[in-house]
C-alpha positions in Angstrom: -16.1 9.0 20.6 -17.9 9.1 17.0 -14.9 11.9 16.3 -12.8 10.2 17.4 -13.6 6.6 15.3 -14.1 8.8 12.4 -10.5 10.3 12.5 -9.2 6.4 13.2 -10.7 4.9 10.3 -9.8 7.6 8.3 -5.9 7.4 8.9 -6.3 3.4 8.7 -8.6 3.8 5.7 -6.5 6.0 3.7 -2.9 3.7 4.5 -5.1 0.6 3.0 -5.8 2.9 -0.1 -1.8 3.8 0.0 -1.7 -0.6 -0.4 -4.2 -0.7 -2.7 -2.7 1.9 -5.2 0.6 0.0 -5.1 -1.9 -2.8 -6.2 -3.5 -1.4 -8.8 -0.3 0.0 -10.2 1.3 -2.9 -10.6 -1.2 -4.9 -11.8 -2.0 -2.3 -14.5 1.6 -1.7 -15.5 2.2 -5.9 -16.1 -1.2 -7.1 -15.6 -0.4 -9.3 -11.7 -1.1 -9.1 -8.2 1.7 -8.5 -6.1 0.9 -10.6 -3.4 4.0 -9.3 -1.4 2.5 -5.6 -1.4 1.8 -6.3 1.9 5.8 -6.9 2.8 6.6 -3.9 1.1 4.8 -2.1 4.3 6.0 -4.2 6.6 10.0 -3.4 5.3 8.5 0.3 5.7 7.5 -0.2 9.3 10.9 -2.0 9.9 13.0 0.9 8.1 11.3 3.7 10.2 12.5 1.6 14.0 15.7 1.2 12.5 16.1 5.0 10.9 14.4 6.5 14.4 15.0 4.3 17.3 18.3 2.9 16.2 19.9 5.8 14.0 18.5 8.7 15.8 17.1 10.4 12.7 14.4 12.8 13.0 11.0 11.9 12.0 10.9 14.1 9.0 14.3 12.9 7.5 13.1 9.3 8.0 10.3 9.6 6.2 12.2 11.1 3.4 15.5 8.3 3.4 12.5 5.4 4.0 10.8 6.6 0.6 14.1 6.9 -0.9 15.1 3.7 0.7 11.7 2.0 -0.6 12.0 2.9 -4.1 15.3 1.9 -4.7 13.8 -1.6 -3.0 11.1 -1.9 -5.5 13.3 -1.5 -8.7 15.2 -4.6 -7.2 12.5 -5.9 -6.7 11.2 -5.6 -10.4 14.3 -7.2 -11.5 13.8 -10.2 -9.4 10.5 -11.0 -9.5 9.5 -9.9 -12.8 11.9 -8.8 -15.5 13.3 -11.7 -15.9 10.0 -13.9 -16.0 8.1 -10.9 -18.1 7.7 -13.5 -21.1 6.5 -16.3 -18.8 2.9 -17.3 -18.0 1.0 -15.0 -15.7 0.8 -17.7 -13.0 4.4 -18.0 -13.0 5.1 -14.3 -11.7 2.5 -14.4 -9.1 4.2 -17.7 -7.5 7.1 -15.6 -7.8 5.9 -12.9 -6.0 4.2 -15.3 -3.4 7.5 -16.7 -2.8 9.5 -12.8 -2.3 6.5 -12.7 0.4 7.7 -15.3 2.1 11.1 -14.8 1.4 10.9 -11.2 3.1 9.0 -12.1 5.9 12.2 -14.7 7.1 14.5 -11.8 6.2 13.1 -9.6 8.1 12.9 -11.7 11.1 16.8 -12.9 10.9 17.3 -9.0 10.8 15.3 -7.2 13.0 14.4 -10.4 15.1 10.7 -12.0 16.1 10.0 -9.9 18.7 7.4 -6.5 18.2 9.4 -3.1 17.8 7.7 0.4 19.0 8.3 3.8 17.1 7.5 7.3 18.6 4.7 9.0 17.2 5.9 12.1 14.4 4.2 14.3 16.9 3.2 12.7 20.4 0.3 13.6 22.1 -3.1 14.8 21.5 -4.9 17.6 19.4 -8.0 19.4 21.6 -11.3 20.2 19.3 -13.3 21.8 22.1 -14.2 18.5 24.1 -12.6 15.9 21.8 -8.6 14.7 22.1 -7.5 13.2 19.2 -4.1 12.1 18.9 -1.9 14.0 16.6 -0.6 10.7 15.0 -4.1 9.8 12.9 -3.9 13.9 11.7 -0.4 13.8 10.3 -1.1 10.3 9.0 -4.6 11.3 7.1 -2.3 14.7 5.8 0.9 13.1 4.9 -1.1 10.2 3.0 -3.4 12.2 1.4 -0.6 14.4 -0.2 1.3 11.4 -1.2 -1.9 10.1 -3.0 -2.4 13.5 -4.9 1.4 13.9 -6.0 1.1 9.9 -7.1 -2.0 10.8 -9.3 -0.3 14.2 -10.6 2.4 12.1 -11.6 0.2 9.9 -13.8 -2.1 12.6 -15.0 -0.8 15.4 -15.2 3.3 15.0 -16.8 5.3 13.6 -19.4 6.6 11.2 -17.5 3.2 9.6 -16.2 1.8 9.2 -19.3 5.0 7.3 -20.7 4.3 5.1 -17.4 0.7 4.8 -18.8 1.0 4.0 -22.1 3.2 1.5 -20.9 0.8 0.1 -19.3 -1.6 -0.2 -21.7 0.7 -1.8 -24.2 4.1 -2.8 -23.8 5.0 -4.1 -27.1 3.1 -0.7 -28.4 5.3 1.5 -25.9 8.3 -0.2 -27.3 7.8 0.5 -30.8 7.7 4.0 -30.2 10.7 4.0 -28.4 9.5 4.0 -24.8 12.2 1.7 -22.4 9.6 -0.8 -21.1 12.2 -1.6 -18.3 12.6 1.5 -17.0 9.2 2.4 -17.2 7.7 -0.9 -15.2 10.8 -0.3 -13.3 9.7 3.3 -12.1 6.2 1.8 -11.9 7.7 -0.7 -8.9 9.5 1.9 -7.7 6.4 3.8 -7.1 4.2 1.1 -5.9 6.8 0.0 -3.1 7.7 3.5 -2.2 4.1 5.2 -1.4 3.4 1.0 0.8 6.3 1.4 2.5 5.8 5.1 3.5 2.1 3.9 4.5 4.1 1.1 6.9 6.3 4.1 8.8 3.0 5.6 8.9 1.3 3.1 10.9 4.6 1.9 12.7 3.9 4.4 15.7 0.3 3.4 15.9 0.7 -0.4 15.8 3.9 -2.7 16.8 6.5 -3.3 14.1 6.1 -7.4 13.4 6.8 -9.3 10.7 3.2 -10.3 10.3 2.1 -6.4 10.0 2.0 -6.7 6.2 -0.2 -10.2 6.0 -3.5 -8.7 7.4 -3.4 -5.4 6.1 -1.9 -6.6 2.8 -5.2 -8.8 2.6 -7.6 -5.7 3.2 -6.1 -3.7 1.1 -6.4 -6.1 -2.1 -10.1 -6.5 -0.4 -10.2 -2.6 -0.9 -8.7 -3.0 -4.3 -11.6 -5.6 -5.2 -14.4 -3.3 -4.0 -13.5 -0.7 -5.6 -12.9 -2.2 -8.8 -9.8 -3.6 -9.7 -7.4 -1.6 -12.2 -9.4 1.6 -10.9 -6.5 3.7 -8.7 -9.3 6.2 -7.4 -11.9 3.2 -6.5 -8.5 1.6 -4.5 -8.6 4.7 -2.5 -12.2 4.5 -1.7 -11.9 1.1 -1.2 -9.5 1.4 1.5 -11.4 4.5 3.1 -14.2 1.8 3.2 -11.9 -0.5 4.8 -11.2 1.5 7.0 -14.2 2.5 8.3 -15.9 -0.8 8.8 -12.6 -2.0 10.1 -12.6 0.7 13.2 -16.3 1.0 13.9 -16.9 -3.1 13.7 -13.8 -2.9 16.0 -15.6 -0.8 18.6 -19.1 -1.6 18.4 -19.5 -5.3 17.2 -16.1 -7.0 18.6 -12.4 -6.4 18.3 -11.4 -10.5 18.0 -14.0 -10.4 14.7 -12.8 -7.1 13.2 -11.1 -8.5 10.0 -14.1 -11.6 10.1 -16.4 -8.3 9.9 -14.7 -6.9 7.0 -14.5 -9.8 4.8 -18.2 -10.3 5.2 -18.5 -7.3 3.9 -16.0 -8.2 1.4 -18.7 -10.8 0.6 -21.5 -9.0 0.1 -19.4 -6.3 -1.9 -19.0 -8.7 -4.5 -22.7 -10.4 -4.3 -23.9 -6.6 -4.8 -21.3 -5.4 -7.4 -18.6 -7.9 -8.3 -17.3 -5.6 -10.7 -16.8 -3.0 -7.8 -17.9 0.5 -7.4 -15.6 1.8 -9.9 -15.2 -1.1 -12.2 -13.5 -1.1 -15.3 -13.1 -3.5 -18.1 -9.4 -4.5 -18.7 -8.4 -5.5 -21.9 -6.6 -8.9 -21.9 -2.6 -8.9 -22.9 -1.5 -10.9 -25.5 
C-alpha cells in the first residue's frame, strides 16, 4: 500500500508542479499571479471528454490537439487579460484574471453542462510489480509529465528562443530596445503556461471526474506549491507540487480524506512560519 501511495502522490504531485510552472512563468514573464491557472486545467480536462468520449480520438492524438488546442487558448488569453492592460497597475490585471476565472468557469458549464464527465484511462488497467498492482494511469501520468517538465525547461535553458523568453522577462523595456517583440514573447510565454496546465488537466481527467470546480482546488495547491518552493523559482514549483502531492495522498489515507486539503494548508502554514521565502527562494527585482 506504501507503493502504491507513493506512485499516487507522485502523479498528483508532479500535475501540481505542471500548475505551478504555469505560475511561475507567468508571473516572471509580467510580474502577476494568474489566478485563473487553475481554469486553464480545468478547459484541459474538459477538451480531453470532448476529443475522446465525444470525437472518438485516440488517446495519443488527444493529448497532442489538447496541447495544441491549449496554447492557441493562452495567446487569447494574453490578449485579453493582459496586453491590453500591460501599462495598468498590477492590481488591475490580477482582477482581470480573477474575473476570466470566473468568466471560464460559467463557460464551461453552459458548454459542457454541470454535471461530472468520465474519461478512459490512456491505458486501463493495472501494472504487476511482484505483489503490488498499480494502475497504469499514475505511470504514464508521472512519465508523460515529467518529459513535458524537461522539454519546458530545455526550452528556457537551453535555446535561442528561451532565452529571448527570459530576457524578456527580466526586462521588458530592455528586451525592446534590443529589438525583442515583447508581445510575442509574453505571448509564447502564455502560450506555454496554459498549454503544459491544460495537458496536466487531460492528465488527471481519467483519474478524477471532469467538473467545473476541478481547477479551484487544485489551482489553490498548486500556487500553495508555488509558495513553498519559492516563488519565481520554476524548479522549487516542481518540488513544491511533488510536496503537495505527497502530503496531499498520505494525509488522505492515513489522517482523513474530508481534511485532505485542511491538512495541506496547515502545512502550507508552517511552510511559511519555517521559511517564508520558500525552499528555493529568490529575490525578485521590482518592475518599474
Amino acid at each position: 500500500m506504501v507503493l502504491q501511495l507513493i506512485i499516487a502522490g507522485l502523479a498528483m504531485g508532479i500535475v501540481y508542479g505542471l500548475v505551478a510552472m504555469g505560475f511561475v512563468l507567468i508571473f516572471r514573464a509580467v510580474g502577476v499571479v494568474n489566478f485563473a491557472q487553475g481554469e486553464f486545467l480545468m478547459i484541459g480536462g474538459f477538451f480531453s471528454y470532448t476529443l475522446t468520449a465525444q470525437l472518438g480520438l485516440p488517446m495519443g492524438a488527444a493529448l497532442g490537439v489538447c496541447a495544441l488546442i491549449m496554447g492557441l487558448f493562452g495567446i487569447f488569453f494574453h490578449f485579453l487579460t493582459y496586453w491590453p492592460l500591460r501599462k495598468s497597475w498590477d492590481i488591475t490585471v490580477i482582477i482581470s484574471t480573477i474575473g476570466a476565472s470566473i468568466a471560464l468557469k460559467e463557460i464551461a458549464t453552459l458548454l459542457w453542462g454541470p454535471a461530472p464527465l468520465g474519461v478512459d484511462p490512456i491505458v486501463p488497467g493495472l501494472a504487476k510489480f511482484s505483489t503490488v498492482s498499480i494502475e497504469w494511469q499514475f505511470i504514464l501520468t508521472i512519465g508523460i509529465a515529467a518529459l513535458l517538465m524537461g522539454g519546458v525547461f530545455m526550452l528556457l535553458e537551453r535555446t535561442y528562443l528561451g532565452h529571448i523568453l527570459q530576457a524578456t522577462a527580466q526586462d521588458q523595456y530592455a528586451a525592446a530596445l534590443i529589438g525583442i517583440p515583447v508581445v510575442v514573447a509574453t505571448g509564447l510565454t502564455f502560450a506555454i503556461s496554459a498549454l503544459i496546465t491544460g495537458v496536466g488537466g487531460l492528465l488527471l481527467a481519467p483519474i478524477f471526474f471532469v467538473t467545473t470546480t476541478m481547477g479551484g482546488i487544485t489551482g489553490l495547491k498548486a500556487f500553495a506549491a508555488v509558495i513553498i518552493g519559492g516563488f519565481g523559482s520554476v524548479h522549487g514549483a516542481i518540488i513544491g507540487g511533488i510536496l503537495i502531492g505527497f502530503v496531499d495522498t498520505f494525509s488522505g489515507a492515513y489522517i482523513s480524506s474530508t481534511y485532505r486539503d485542511a491538512i495541506v494548508f496547515l502545512c502550507l502554514i508552517l511552510a511559511l512560519i519555517v521559511r517564508p521565502q520558500g525552499i528555493f527562494g529568490e529575490k525578485i527585482a521590482e518592475k518599474v
